[in-house]
C-alpha positions as CSV (number, residue, x, y, z in Angstrom):
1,X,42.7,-16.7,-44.4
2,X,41.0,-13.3,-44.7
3,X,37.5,-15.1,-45.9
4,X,37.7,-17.4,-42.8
5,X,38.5,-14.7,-40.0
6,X,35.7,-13.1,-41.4
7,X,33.2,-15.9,-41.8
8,X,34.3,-17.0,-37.9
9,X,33.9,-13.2,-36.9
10,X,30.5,-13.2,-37.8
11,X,29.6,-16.3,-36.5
12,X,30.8,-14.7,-33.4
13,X,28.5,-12.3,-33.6
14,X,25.3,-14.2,-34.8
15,X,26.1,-16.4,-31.8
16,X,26.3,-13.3,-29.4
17,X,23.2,-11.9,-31.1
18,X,21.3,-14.9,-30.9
19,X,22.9,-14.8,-27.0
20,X,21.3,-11.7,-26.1
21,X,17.9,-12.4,-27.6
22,X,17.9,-15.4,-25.3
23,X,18.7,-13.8,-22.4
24,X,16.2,-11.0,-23.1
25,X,13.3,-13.3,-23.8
26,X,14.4,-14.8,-20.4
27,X,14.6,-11.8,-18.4
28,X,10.8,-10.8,-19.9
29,X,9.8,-14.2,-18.5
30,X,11.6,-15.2,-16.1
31,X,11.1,-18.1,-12.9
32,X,12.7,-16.6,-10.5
33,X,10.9,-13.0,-8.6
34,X,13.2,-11.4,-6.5
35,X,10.2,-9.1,-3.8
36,X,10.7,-6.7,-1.2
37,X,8.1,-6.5,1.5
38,X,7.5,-5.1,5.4
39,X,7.1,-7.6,8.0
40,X,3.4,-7.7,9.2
41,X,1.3,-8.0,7.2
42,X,3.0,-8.1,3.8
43,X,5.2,-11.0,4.6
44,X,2.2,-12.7,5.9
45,X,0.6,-12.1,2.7
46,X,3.0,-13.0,0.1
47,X,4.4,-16.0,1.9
48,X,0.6,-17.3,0.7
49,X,1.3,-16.1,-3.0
50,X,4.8,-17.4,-3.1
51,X,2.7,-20.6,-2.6
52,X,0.6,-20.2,-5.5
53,X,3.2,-19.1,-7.9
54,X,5.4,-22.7,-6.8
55,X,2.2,-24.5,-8.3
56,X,2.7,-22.1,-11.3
57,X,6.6,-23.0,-11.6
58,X,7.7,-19.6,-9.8
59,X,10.0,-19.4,-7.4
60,X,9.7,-16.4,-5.2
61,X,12.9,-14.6,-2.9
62,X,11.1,-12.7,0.0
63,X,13.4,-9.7,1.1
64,X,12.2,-8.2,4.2
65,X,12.4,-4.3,5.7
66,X,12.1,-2.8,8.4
67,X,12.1,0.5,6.6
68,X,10.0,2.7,4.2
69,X,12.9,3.7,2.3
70,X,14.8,1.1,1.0
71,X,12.7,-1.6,-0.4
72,X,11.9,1.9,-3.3
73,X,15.7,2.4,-3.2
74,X,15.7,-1.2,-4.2
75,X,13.6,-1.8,-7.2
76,X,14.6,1.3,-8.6
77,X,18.2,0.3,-8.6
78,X,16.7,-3.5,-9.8
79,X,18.2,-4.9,-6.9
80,X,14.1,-6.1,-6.6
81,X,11.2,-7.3,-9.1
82,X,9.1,-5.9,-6.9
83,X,8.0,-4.5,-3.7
84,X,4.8,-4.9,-1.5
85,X,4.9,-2.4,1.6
86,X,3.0,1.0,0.4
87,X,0.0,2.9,-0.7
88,X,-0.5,4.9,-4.1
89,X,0.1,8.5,-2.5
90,X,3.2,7.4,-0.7
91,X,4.7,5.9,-4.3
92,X,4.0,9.0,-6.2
93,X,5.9,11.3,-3.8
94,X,8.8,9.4,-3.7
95,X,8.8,9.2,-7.4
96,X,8.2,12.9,-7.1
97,X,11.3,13.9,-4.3
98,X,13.3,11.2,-5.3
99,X,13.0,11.1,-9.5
100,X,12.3,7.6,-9.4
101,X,10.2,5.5,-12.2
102,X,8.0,2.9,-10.2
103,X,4.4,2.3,-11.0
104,X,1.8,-0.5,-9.2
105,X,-0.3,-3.7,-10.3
106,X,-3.2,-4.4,-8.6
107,X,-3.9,-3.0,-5.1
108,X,-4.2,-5.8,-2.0
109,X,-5.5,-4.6,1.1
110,X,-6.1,-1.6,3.4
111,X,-5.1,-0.7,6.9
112,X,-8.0,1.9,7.1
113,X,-8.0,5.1,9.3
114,X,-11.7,5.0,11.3
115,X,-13.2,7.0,13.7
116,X,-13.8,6.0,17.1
117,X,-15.8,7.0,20.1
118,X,-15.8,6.4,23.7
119,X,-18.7,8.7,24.2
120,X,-21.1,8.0,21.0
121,X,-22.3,5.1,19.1
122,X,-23.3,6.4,15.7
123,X,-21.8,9.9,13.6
124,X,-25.4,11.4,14.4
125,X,-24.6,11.7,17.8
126,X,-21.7,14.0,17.7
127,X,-23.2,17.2,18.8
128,X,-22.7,20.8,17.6
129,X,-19.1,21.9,18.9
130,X,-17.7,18.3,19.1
131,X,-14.3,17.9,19.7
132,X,-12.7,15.7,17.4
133,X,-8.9,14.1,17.8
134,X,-6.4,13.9,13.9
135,X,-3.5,12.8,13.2
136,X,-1.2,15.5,13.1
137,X,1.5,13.9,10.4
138,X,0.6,15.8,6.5
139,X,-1.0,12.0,5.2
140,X,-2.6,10.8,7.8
141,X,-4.3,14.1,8.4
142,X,-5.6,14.7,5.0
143,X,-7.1,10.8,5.1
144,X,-9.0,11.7,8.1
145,X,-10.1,14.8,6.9
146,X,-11.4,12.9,3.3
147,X,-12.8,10.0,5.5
148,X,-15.0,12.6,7.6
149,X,-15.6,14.6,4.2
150,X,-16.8,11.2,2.7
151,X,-19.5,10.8,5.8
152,X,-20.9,13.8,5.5
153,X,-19.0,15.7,8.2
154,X,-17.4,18.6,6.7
155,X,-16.3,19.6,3.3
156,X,-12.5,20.2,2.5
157,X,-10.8,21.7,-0.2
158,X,-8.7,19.7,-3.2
159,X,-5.6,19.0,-2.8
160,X,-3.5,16.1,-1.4
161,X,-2.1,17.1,1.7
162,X,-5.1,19.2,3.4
163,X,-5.2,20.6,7.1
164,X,-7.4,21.8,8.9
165,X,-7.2,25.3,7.2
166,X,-8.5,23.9,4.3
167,X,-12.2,22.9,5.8
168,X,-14.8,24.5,3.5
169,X,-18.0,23.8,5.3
170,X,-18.4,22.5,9.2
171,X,-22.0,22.9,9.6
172,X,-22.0,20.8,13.7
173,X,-19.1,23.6,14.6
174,X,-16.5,20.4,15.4
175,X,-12.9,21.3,17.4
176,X,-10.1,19.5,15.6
177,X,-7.3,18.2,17.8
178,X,-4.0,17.8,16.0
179,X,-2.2,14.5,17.8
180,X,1.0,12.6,16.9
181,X,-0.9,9.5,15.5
182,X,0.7,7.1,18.7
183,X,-1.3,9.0,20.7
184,X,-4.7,9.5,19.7
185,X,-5.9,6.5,21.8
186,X,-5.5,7.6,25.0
187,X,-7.1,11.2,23.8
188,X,-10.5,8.7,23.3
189,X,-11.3,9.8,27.1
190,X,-11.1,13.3,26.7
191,X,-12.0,14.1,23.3
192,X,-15.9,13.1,21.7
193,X,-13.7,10.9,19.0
194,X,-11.0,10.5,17.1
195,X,-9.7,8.8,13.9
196,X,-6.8,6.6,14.6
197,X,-5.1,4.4,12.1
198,X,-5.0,0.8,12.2
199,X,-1.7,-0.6,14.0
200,X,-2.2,1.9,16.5
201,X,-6.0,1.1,17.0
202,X,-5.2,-2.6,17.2
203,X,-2.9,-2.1,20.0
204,X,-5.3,-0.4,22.1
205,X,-7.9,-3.4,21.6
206,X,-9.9,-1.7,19.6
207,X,-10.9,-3.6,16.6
208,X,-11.9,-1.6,13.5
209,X,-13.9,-3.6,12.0
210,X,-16.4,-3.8,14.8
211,X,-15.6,-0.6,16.7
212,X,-14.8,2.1,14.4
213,X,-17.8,4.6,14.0
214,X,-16.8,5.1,10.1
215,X,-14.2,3.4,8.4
216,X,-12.5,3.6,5.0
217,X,-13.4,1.2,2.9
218,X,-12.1,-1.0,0.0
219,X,-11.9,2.1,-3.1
220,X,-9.5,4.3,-0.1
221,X,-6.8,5.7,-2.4
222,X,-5.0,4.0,0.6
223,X,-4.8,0.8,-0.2
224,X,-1.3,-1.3,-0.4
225,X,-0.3,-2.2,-3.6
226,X,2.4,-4.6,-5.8
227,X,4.6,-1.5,-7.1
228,X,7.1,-2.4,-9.9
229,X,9.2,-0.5,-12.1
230,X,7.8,1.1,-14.9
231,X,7.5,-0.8,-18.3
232,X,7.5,-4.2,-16.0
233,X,4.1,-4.5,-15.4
234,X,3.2,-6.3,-18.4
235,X,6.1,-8.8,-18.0
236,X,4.4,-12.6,-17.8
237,X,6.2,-13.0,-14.4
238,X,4.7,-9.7,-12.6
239,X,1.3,-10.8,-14.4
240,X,1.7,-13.6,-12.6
241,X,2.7,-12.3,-9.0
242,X,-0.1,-9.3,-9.5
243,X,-2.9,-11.9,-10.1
244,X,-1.3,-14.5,-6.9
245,X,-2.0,-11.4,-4.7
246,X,-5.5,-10.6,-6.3
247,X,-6.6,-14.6,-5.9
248,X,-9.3,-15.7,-3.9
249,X,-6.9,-17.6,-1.2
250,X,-5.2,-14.8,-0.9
251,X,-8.4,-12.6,-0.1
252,X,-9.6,-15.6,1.8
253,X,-6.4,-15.5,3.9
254,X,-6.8,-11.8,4.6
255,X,-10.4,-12.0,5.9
256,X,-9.6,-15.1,8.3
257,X,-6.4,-14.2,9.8
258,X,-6.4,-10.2,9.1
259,X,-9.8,-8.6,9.4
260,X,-9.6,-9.1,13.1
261,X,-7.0,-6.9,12.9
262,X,-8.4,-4.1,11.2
263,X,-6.5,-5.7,7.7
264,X,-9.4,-5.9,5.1
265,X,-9.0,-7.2,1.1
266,X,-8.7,-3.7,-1.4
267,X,-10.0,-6.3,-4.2
């Protein structure tokens, strides 16, 4: 009796062994890819991936928010595969504040800052003492001080989050205007120019791809990205979803129904 209790009790327990290992391989490779996102443009975007992974045998759950907050909340928790809302710099402070573990794929696309002008058609016009609008918010401030760096403009300490105080070298003498970001269209009659991001740019018909003076381009540190949770990256499934968003319909999609809006491929 002893002999078979035991011999049943470890069949119990190859059977619950061999369980697990299923349900590990399965979880490693799994159909089924649970993604946060934003509405516009992410949504947009990955509603053209979810199509490419059917034809792979996928089957991807878009979760939309209307927040910055949760969809990290999310896949740290694993309530998510994935998310697809936010740039590099954002994801590494909130790993940072928040002790989180989430890493990133393959960036997608950018919704570059640029530097527009009512008054002047080229960067070489801006004369000596000209008054130039910023965003006033510690990110976007530091981006439009490294996109004017990167022309040429002025020099600017390291560091993430620079200000103003951290300008090295302003050989043309500008004035920088701090502005809440909402604002800095309307300060386009006034001021000689001013970098304004994206959404806000589009809403005052001004289309950064034709318009802007100087833009940030595809290698911007700011690029939107596929973020995961770290030691998921190499799983087949996120493979799979990182090279959807990197395919040429996808890119394809961006520059026909995005660039317009300012949206350009980071890839």
């Amino acid at each position: 009796m002893v002999k078979k209790f035991l011999s049943l009790l470890c069949g119990l327990i190859l059977i619950a062994s061999l369980g697990g290992c299923s349900q590990s391989a399965n979880t490693n490779d799994k159909k089924n890819i649970k993604v946060g996102v934003t509405p516009f443009p992410h949504k947009d975007i990955m509603n053209v991936a979810k199509d490419i992974l059917a034809k792979e045998g996928y089957t991807v759950e878009i979760v939309e928010f209307n927040d910055y907050v949760q969809p990290n909340v999310a896949l740290e928790d694993g309530s998510l595969d994935a998310n697809f809302f936010q740039h590099v710099p954002y994801l590494e402070e909130t790993n940072k504040e928040k002790g989180f573990h989430l890493t990133w794929t393959v960036k997608v696309h950018i919704e570059p800052l640029g530097l527009y002008s009512n008054k002047v058609t080229s960067i070489n016009d801006l004369k000596d003492g000209a008054e130039i609008a910023i965003p006033n918010d510690a990110t976007n401030e530091a981006r439009a001080l490294r996109l004017l760096e990167k022309f040429g403009l002025i020099k600017v300490n390291t560091g993430e989050l620079v200000t103003v105080k951290d300008i090295t070298e302003n050989k043309k003498n500008f004035k920088f205007d701090e502005i809440d970001a909402a604002q800095l269209p309307r300060t386009l009659v006034d001021v000689d120019a001013a970098v304004i991001n994206t959404n806000f740019a589009a809403e005052a018909n001004l289309n950064p791809s034709k318009d802007a003076l100087i833009i940030e381009d595809k290698d911007s540190p700011y690029a939107n990205v596929l973020a995961v949770k770290e030691g998921n990256q190499d799983k087949p499934y996120i493979k799979a979803l990182s090279d959807a968003l990197n395919s040429p319909e996808v890119k394809q999609y961006i520059v026909d129904n995005l660039e317009s809006k300012g949206i350009v491929p980071a890839f």
